[in-house]
C-alpha positions as CSV (number, residue, x, y, z in Angstrom):
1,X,148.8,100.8,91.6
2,X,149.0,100.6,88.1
3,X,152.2,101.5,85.6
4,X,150.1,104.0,84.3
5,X,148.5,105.6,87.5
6,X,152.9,105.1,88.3
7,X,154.1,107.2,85.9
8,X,151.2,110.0,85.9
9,X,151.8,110.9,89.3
10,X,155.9,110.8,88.2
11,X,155.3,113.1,85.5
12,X,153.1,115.4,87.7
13,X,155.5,116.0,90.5
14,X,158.0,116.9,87.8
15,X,156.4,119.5,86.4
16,X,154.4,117.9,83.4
17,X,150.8,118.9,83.9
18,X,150.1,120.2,80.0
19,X,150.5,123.2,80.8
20,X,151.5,126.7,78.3
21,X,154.2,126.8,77.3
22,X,153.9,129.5,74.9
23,X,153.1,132.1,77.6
24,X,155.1,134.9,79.0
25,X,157.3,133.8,81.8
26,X,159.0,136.0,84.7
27,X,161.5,134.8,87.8
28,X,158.6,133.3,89.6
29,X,158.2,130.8,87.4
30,X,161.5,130.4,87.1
31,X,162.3,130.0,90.6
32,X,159.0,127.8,91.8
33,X,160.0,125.2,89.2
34,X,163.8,125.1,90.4
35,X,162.5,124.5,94.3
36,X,160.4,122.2,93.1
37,X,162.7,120.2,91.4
38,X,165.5,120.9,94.2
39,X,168.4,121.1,91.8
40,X,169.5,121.5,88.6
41,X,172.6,119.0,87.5
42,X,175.1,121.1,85.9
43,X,177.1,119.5,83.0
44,X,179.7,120.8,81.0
45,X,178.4,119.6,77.5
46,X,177.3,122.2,75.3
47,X,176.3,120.7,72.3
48,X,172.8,122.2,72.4
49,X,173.1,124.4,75.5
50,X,174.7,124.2,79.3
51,X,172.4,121.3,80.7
52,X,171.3,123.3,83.4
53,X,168.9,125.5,80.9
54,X,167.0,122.4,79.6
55,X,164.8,121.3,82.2
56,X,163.5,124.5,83.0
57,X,162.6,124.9,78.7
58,X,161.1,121.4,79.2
59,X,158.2,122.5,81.6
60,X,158.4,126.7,81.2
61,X,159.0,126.8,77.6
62,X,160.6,130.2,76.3
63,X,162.1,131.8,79.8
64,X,164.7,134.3,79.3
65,X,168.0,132.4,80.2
66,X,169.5,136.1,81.4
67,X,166.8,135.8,84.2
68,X,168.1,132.5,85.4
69,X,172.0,133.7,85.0
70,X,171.5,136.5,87.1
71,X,170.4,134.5,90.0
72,X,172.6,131.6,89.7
73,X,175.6,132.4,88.6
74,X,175.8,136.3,89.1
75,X,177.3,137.6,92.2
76,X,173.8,139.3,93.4
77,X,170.3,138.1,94.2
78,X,171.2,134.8,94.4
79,X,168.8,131.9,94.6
80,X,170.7,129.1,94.3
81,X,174.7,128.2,95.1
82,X,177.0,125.2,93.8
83,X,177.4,122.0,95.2
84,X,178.1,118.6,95.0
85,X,174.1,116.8,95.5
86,X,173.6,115.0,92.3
87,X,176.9,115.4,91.0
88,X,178.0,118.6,90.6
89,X,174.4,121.2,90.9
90,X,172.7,124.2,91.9
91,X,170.5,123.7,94.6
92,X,168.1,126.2,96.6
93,X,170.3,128.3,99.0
94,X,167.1,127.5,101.7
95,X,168.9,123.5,101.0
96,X,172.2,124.5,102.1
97,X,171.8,123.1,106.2
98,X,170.6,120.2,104.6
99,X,173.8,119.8,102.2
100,X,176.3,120.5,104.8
101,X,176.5,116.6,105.8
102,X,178.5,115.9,103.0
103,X,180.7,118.9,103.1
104,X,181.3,118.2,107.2
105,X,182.3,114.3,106.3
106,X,184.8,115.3,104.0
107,X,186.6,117.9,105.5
108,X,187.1,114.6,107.7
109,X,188.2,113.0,105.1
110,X,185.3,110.8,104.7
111,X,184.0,112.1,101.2
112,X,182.4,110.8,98.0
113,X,185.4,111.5,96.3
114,X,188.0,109.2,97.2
115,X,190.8,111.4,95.0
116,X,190.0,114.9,97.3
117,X,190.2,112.7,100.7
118,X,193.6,111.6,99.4
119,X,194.9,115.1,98.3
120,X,193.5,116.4,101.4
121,X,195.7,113.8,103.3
122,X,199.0,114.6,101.0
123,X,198.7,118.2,100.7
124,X,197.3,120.1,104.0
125,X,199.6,122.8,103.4
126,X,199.0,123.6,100.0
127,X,195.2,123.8,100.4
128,X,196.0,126.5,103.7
129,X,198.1,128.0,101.6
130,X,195.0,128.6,98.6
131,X,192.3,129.3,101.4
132,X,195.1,132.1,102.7
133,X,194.8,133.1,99.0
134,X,192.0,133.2,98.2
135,X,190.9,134.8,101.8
136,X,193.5,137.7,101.0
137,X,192.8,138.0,96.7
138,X,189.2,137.4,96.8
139,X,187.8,135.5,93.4
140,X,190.2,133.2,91.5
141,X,190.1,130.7,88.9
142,X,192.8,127.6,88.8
143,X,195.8,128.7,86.7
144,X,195.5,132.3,89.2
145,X,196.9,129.9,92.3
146,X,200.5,130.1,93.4
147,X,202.3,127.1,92.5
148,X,199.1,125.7,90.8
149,X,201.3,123.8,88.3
150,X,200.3,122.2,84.5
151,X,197.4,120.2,84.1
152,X,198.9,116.6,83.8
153,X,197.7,113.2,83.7
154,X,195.6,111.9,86.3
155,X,192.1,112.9,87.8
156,X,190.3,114.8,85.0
157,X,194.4,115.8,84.2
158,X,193.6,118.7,86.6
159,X,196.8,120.6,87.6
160,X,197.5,120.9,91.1
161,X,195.7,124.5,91.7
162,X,192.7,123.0,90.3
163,X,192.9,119.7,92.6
164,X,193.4,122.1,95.7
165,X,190.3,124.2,94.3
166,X,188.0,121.6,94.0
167,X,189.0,119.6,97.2
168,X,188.2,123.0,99.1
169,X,184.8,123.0,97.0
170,X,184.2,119.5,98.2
171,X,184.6,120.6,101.4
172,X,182.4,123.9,101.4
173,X,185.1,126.1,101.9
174,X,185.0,128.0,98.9
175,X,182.2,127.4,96.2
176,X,181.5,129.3,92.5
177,X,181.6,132.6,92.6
178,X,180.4,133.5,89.1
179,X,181.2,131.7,86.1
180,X,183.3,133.4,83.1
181,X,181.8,131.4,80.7
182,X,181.7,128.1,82.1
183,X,184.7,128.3,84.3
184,X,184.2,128.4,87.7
185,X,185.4,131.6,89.4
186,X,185.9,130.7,93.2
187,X,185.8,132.7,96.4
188,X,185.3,131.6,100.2
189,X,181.8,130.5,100.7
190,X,181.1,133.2,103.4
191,X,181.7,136.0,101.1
192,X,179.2,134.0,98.7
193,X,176.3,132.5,100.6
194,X,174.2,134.8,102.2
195,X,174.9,135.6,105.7
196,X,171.1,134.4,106.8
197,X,171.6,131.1,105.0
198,X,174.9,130.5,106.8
199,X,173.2,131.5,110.3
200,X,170.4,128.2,110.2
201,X,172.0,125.6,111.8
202,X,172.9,122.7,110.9
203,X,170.0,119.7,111.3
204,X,172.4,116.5,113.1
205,X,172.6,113.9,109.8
206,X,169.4,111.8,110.5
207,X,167.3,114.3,110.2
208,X,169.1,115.8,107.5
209,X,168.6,112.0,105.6
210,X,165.3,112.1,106.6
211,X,164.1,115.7,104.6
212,X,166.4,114.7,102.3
213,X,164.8,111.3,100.9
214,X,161.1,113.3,101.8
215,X,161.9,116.1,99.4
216,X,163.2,113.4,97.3
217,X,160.2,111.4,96.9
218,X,157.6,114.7,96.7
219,X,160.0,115.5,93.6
220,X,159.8,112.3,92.1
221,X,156.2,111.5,92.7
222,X,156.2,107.6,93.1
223,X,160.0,105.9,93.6
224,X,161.7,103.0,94.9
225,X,164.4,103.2,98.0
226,X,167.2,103.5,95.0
227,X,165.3,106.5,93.0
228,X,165.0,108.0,96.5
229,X,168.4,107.8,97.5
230,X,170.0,108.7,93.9
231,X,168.4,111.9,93.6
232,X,170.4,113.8,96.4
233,X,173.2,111.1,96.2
234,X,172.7,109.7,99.4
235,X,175.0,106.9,101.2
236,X,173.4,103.5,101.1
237,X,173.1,103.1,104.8
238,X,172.2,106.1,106.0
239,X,169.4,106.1,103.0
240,X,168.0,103.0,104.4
241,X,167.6,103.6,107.9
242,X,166.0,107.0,107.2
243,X,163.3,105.8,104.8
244,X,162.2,103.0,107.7
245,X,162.0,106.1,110.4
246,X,160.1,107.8,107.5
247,X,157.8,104.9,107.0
248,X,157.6,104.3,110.6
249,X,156.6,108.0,111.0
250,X,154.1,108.0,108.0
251,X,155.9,110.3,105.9
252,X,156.1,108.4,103.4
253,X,154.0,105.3,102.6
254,X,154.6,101.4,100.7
255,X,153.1,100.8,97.7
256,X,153.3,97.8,95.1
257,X,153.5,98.9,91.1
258,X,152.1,96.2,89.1
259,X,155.2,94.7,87.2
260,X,157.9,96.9,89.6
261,X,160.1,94.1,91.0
262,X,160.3,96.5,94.2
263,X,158.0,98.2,96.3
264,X,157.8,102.3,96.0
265,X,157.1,104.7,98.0
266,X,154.7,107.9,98.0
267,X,153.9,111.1,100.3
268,X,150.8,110.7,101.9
269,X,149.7,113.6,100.1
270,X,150.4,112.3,96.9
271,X,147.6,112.7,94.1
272,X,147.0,110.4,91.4
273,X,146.5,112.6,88.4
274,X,143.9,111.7,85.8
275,X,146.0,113.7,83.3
276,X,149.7,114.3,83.1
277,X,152.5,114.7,80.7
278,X,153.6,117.6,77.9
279,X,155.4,118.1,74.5
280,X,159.5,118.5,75.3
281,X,162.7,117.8,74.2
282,X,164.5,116.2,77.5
283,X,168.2,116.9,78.8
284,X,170.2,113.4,79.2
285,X,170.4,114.8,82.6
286,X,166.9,115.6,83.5
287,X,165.9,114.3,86.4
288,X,162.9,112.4,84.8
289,X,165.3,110.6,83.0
290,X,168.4,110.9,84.4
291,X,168.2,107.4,86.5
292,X,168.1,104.7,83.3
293,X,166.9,102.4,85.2
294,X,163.9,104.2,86.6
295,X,163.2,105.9,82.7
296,X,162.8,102.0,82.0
297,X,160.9,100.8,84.4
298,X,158.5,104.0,84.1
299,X,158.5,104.6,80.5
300,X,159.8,101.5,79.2
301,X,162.8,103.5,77.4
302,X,166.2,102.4,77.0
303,X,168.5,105.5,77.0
304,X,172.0,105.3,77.3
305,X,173.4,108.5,76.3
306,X,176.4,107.4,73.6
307,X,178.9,110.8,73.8
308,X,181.6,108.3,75.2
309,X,180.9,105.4,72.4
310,X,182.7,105.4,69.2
311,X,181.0,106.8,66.6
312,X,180.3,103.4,64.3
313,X,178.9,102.2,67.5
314,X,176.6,104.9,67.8
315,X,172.3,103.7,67.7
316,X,171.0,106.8,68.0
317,X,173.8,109.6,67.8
318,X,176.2,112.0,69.7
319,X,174.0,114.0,71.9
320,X,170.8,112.3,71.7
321,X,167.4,113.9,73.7
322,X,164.5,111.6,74.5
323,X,161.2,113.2,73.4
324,X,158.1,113.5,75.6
325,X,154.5,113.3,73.9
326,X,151.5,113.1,76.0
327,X,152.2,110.6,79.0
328,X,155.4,108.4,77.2
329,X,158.1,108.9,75.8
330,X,158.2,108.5,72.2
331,X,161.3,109.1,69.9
332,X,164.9,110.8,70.6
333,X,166.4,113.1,68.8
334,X,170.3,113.7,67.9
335,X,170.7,117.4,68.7
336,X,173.7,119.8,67.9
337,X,173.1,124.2,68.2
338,X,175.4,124.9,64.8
339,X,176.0,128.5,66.7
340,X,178.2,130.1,63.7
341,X,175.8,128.8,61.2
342,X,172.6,129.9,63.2
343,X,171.0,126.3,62.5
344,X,169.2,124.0,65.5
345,X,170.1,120.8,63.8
346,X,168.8,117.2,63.7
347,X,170.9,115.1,62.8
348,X,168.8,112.0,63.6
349,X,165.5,111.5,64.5
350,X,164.2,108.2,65.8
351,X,160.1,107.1,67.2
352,X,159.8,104.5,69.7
353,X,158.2,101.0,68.7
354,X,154.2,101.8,69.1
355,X,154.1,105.4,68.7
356,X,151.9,107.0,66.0
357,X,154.3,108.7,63.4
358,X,152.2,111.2,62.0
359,X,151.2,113.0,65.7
360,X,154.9,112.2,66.8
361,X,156.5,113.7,63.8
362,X,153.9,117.0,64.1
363,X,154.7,117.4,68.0
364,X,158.0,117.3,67.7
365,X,158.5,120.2,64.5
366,X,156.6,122.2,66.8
367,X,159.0,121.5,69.9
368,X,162.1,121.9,67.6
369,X,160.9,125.3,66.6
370,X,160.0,126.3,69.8
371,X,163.6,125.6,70.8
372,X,164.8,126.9,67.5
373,X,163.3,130.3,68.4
374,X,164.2,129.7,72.6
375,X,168.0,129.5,71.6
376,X,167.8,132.5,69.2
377,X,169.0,130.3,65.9
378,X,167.9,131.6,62.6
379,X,167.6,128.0,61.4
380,X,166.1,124.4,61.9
381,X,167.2,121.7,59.8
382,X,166.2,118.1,59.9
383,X,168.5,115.2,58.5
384,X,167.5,112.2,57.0
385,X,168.5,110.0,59.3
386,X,166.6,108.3,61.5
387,X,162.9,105.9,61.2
388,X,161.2,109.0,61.4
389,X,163.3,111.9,59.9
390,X,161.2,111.6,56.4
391,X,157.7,111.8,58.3
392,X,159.2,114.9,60.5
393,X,160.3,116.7,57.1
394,X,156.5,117.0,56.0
395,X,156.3,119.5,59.0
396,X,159.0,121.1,58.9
């Protein structure tokens, strides 16, 4: 296969198929791009919005952002629930058998998160004593816990409520509630997953690898055994034996990229599409890009997102969203929602080597506005920073 017939098919099975994204939008939209997809990574950034809201704006365009609220993070007609998959997300409530591996290996102290294994160890009576809590109060937040403590120095310098919280998360025994604004608000899992989703069993691990790496590879169109194992987080070795009983079964199927130094694999329904791509501004967390090293090897873009380097060191800026145009991915753009001024801002505006300035500059004022408008700012303004701030002025 070619690099190009590659990253079609990868932009197709994430949503990128040209399609309008001017037109009006309802929860079915909504909700067929977020199974497709599988999850939406939460972060806690908000520089432009809650990360979560991007990738849907990326391949729906203007969807009301209520409409997705009240069915993740509401307390009724809920579609999706919290969980640890990759990192912190919402996921599907229909994935929740398939999530409870990880949930079942930590309350046996054999989680990702070597810091709730050790609290778990240290402090059995404190988390019974939150579960009892929580079990007899309903919804709480942190600093609501008996004997919860100051936040200190240490893991995220969470205090000791929040520790016990979180460890209880990790294991499934409580999850988010609702969120007051981006706090979580947490409550015992059965009063929050629906009582049918908590009645499908549980699939024994294998098989829950198995659908996991399969769902993993129809969202990702074409990956390698890395991609496919990153996307739901998966242990190495339980990754790797699954994809050879998946290959072995021909559910998935080998195949050699020109210039990939490994093999990838596809469904066997996989199509390769003549066309695919879009105009969008992507999160940092997006699953098209969210793996650097796949966003390189597909797209030939180095991203490294720079909120954590020091601001001389900075190439491209704080919060910096690579932008899609047709089938690459041509410039970034240093974003920052100025809410009490009402201005979308620019701050700098960069094009990739090879990319026509003119059509880049002109497809990305229209996706600035379109954001502009889909965030509810009364303003856009463009800085001059950047190789192609001047040429994005003229359309501005």
């Amino acid at each position: 296969m070619t690099p190009q017939e590659a990253r079609r098919i990868a932009l197709a099975a994430q949503g990128f198929t040209h399609q309008d994204r001017d037109k009006p939008l309802n929860w079915g939209h909504i909700a067929r791009t977020i199974d497709d997809l599988h999850l939406l990574q939460i972060d806690s950034v908000n520089v432009v919005i809650r990360s979560h809201y991007l990738p849907l704006f990326s391949r729906l365009g203007n969807y009301p952002r209520d409409t997705l609220d009240k069915r993740t993070l509401a307390r009724t007609k809920r579609h999706v629930f919290e969980c640890w998959a990759h990192e912190a997300s919402l996921v599907p409530l229909t994935l929740h058998p398939l999530m409870r591996w990880r949930m079942n290996r930590a309350r046996n102290g054999d989680g990702n998160y070597k810091a709730y294994d050790h609290f778990s160890r240290t402090e059995k009576n404190f988390l019974k004593s939150t579960l009892a809590h929580i079990e007899k109060f309903g919804p709480v937040t942190a600093s609501s816990i008996p004997g919860a403590g100051k936040s200190s120095v240490g893991w995220w310098n969470w205090s000791k409520g929040k520790l016990a919280l979180e460890t209880l998360f990790d294991h499934g025994l409580v999850t988010t509630s609702h969120r007051d604004g981006f706090e979580r608000i947490y409550d015992l899992s059965e009063r929050v997953i629906p009582a049918e989703i908590q009645a499908l069993p549980t699939p024994p691990e294998e098989e829950s690898f198995e659908m996991l790496m399969e769902m993993s590879a129809q969202a990702l169109g074409i990956a390698t055994e890395i991609d496919l194992r990153d996307y739901f987080r998966l242990p190495v070795k339980d990754a790797r034996a699954a994809l050879l009983r998946l290959i072995e079964q021909k559910r998935l199927i080998e195949v050699q990229v020109k210039g990939w130094p490994k093999l990838a694999y596809v469904t066997p329904n996989v199509k390769k599409a003549r066309k695919a791509g879009g105009t969008a501004l992507l999160s940092p967390f997006d699953p098209l890009v969210w793996n650097r090293d796949r966003a390189s090897r597909i797209f030939n873009f180095d991203y490294r997102i720079e909120i954590y380097t020091p601001g001389p060191k900075r190439k491209y800026g704080y919060y910096v969203l690579p932008f899609l145009f047709e089938d690459k991915l041509v410039g970034r753009v240093c974003l920052k929602a100025d809410r009490e001024a009402g201005v979308l801002r620019a701050n700098q505006i960069h094009i990739e080597d090879g990319a026509d300035p003119s059509a880049t500059a002109q497809a990305l004022a229209t996706e600035l506005k379109r954001m502009q408008h889909w965030l509810g700012l009364e303003g856009l303004d463009a800085a001059s920073k950047g190789n192609l701030a001047k040429e994005l002025q003229k359309y501005l």
